[in-house]
C-alpha positions as CSV (number, residue, x, y, z in Angstrom):
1,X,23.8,230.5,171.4
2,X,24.6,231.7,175.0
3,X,23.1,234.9,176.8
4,X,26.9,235.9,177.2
5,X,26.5,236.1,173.0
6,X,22.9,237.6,173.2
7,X,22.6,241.0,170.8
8,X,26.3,241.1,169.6
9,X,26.4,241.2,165.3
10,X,26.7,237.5,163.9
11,X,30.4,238.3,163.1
12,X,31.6,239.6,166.4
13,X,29.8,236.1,168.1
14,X,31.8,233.7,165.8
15,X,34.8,235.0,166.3
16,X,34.6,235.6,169.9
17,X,33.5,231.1,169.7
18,X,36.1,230.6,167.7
19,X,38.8,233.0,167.8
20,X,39.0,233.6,164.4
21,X,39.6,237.0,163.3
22,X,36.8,239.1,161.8
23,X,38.1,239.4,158.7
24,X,38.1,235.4,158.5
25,X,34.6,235.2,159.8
26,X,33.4,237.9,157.0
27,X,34.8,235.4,154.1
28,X,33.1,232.8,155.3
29,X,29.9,234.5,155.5
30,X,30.3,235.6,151.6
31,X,31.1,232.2,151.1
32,X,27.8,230.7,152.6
33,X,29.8,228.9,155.3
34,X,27.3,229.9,158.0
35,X,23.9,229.3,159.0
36,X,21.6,231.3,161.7
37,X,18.8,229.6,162.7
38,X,19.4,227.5,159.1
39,X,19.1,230.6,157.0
40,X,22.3,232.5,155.6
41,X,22.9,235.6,158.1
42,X,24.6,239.1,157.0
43,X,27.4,240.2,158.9
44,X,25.8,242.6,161.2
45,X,23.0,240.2,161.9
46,X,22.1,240.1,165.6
47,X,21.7,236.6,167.4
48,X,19.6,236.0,170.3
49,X,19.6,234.0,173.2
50,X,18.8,230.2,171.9
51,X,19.6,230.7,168.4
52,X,21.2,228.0,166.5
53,X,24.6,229.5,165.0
54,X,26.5,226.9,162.7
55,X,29.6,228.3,160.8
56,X,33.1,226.6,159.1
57,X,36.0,228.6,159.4
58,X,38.8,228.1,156.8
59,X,42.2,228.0,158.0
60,X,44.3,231.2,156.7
61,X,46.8,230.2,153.8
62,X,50.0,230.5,155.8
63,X,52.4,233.3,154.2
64,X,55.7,232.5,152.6
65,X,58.4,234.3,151.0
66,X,59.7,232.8,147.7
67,X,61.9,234.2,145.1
68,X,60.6,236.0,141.8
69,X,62.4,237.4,139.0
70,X,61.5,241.3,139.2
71,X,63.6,244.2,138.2
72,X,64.9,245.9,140.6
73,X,66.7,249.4,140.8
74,X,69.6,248.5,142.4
75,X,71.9,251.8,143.7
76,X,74.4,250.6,145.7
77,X,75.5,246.7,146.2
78,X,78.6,244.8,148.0
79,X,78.5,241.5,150.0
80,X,77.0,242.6,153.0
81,X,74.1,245.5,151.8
82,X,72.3,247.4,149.1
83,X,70.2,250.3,148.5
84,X,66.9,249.6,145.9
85,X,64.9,252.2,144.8
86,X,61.6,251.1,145.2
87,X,59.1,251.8,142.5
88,X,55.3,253.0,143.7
89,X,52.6,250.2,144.1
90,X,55.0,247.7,145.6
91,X,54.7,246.0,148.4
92,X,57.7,245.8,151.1
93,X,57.0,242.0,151.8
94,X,54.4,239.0,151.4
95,X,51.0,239.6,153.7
96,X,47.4,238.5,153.3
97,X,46.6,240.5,150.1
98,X,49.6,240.5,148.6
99,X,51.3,237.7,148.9
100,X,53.6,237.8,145.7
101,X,55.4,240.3,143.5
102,X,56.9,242.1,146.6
103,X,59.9,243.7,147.0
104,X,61.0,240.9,149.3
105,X,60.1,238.5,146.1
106,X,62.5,240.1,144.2
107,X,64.8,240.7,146.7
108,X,65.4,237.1,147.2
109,X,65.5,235.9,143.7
110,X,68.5,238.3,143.2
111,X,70.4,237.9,146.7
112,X,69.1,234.3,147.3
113,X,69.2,234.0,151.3
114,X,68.6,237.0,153.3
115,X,68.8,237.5,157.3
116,X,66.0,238.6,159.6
117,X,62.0,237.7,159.5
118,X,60.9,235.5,157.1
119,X,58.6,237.2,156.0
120,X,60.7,240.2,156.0
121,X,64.1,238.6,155.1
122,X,66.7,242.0,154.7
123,X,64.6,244.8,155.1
124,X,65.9,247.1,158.1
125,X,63.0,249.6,157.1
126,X,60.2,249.7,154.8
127,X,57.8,252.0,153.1
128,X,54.5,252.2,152.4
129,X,53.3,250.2,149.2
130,X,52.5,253.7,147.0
131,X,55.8,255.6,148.3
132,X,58.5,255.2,146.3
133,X,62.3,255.6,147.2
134,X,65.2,254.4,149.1
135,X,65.9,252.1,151.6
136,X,68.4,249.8,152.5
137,X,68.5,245.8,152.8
138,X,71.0,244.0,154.4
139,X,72.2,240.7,152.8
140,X,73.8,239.2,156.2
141,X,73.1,238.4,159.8
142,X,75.8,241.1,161.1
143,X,74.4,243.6,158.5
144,X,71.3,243.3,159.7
145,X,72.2,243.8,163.5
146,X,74.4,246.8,162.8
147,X,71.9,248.6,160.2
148,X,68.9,247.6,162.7
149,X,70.8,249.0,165.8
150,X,71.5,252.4,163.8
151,X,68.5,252.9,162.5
152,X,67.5,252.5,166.7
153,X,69.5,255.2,167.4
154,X,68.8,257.5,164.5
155,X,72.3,257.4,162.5
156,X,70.5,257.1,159.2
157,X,69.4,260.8,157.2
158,X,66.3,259.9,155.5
159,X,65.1,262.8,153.5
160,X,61.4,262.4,151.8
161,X,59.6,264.8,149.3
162,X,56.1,265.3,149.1
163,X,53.4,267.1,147.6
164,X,50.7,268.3,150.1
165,X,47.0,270.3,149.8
166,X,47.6,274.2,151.0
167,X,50.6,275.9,151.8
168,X,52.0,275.8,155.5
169,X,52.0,279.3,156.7
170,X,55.8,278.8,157.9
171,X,58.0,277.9,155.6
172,X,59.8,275.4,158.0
173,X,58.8,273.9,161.2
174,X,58.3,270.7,163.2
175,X,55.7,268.3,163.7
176,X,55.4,266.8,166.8
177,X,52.7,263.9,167.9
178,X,53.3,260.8,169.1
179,X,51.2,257.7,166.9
180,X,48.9,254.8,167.8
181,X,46.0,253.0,165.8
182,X,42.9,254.9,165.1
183,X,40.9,253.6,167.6
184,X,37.7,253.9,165.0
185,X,39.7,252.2,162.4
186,X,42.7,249.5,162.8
187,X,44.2,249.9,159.6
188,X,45.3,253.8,160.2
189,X,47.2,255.4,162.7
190,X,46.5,258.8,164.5
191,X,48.0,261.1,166.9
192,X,47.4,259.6,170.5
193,X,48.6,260.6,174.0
194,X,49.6,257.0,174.4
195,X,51.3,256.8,170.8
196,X,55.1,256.1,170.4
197,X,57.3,259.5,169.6
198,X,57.1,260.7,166.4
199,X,58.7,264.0,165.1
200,X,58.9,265.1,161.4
201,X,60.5,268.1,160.1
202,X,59.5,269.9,156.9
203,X,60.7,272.4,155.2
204,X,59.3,274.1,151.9
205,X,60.7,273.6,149.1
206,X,58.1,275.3,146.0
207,X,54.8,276.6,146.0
208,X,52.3,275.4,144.0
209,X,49.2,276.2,142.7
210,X,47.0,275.6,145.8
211,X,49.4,273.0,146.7
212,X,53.1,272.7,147.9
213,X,56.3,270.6,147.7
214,X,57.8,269.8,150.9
215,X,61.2,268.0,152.1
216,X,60.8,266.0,154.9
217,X,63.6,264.8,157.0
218,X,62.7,262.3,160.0
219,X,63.6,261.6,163.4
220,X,61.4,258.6,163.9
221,X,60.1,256.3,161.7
222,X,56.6,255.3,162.4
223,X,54.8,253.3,160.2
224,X,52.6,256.2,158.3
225,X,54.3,258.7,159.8
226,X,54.4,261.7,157.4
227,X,50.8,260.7,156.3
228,X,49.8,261.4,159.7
229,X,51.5,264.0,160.9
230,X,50.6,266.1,157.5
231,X,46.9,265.2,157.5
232,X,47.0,266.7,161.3
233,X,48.6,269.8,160.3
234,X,46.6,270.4,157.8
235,X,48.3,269.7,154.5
236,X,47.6,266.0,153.7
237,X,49.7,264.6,151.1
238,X,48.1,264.9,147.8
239,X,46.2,261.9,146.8
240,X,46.2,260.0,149.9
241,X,43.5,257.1,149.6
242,X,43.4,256.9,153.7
243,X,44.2,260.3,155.0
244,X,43.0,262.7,152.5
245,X,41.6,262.4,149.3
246,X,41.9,261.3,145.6
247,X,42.5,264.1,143.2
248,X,41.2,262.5,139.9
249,X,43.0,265.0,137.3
250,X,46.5,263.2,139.0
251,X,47.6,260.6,137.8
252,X,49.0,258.8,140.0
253,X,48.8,255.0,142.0
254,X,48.7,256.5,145.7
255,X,50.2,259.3,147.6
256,X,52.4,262.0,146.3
257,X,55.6,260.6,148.4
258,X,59.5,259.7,147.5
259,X,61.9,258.4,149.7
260,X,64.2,261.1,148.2
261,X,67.7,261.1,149.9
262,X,69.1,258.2,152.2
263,X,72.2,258.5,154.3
264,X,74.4,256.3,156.7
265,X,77.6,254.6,157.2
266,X,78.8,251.6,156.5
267,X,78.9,249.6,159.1
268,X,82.3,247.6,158.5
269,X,83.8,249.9,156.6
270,X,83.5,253.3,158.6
271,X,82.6,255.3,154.8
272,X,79.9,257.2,154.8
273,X,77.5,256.6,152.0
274,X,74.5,258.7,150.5
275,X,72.8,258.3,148.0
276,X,69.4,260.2,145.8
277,X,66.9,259.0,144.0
278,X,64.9,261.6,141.6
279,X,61.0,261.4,142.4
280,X,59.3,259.0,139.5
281,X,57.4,260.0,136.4
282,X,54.7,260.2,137.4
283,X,55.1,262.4,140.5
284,X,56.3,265.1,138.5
285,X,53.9,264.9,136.1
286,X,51.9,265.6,139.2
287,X,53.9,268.6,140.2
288,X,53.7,270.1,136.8
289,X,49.8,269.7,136.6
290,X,49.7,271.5,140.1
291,X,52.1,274.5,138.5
292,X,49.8,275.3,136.3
């Protein structure tokens, strides 16, 4: 071990040596694939100057896409798109985690070949694994350009309801804060001066008990974006694992979120299609509780 190393945690010197990332160096630490000194180190373990750091790093399992027979909720279908309604705890595509029983899974085992990503064959937009709702997948190369390049320049309606904590003290409004990562934690996001534009606007639709449903209609689509920008005002979704809390007398698998309403036009055939999906079971269950 090098002075340039001296006093870091045993995880952040490994991956600096080997450019792994930390989440590869913590397995192999569980694992018992490293040795400080000759004795098995902890994670936040500090190394000095002079000691003798051994460690094997295992290769990540590189990430496919295959087919897989799932249901899907198919609303709308011709030879260049469809709509799915997209049940709550799925997954949009394959990633470390969850590398099977994704929407793309089943996507590809009913539409065989898809354009785009790989990883992300068809999918012009996604949604978060517990939000449930509409989107749109396109099934060829020009599909996917001319969905992609609308979706840029904000030609699709995408309506969402939610259930949030509180109730805003305007009955409509706009939120607007641009988004970036947490800077204290990678895997959220958070309203930053150097974020990318983000605006949501909501509109109340019923009070609740303590609670609310809102409609909210976007103008960008940031990954987490309604999470966010509610938590910040105040109102966090209900039962949001990462920005607010878990209400244990709901039950439900994540976040009180639907992809409600979804709106574009076709883009060969000039028609303007929209389409609704009614919020699932178990969200109004939800609601109902809160009436009370």
């Amino acid at each position: 071990m090098t002075a340039d190393e001296a006093g870091a945690r045993c995880d952040v010197a490994i991956a600096r040596l080997s450019g792994a990332s930390r989440a590869q160096v913590a397995s192999a630490i569980r694992a018992g694939g490293v040795r400080l000194n000759g004795s098995l180190p902890k994670q936040a373990t500090p190394v000095a100057d002079g000691d003798l750091l051994e460690f094997a790093i295992a290769e990540p399992v590189a990430l496919d896409a295959q087919p897989e027979e799932i249901e899907l909720d198919i609303v709308f279908e011709d030879e260049t798109l469809l709509v799915v309604d997209k049940p709550a705890g799925m997954v949009s595509h394959p990633a470390h985690g969850a590398r099977d029983g994704t929407l793309v899974n089943a996507l590809l085992s009913h539409a065989g070949v898809l354009p785009g990503d790989p990883l992300r064959p068809g999918l012009v937009h996604r949604l978060d694994r517990d939000t449930s709702g509409l989107l749109v997948v396109a099934k060829t190369e020009a599909a996917m350009r001319a969905l992609s390049k609308a979706l840029m320049r904000r030609e699709f309606d995408r309506t969402y309801l939610g259930l949030v904590v509180g109730i805003p003290t305007y009955p409509k409004g706009t939120i607007d804060g641009a988004l970036g990562r947490d800077p204290h934690n990678r895997l959220k996001y958070a309203i930053r001066a150097d974020g990318k534009p983000a605006v949501t606007h909501y509109e109340l639709r019923e009070k609740l008990h303590g609670h609310s449903e809102l409609a909210f209609v976007l103008e960008t689509g940031r990954t987490h974006q309604i999470r966010v920008h509610l938590a910040a005002f105040g109102h966090p979704i209900v039962n949001d694992p990462v920005y607010g809390k878990i209400e244990p007398r709901l039950d439900l698998p994540g976040q009180a979120l639907h992809a409600w309403r979804l709106a574009f036009t076709h883009p060969f055939t000039g028609e303007p299609l929209a389409f609704e999906a009614p919020p699932p079971a178990d969200y109004l269950a939800a609601r109902d509780t809160l009436r009370a």
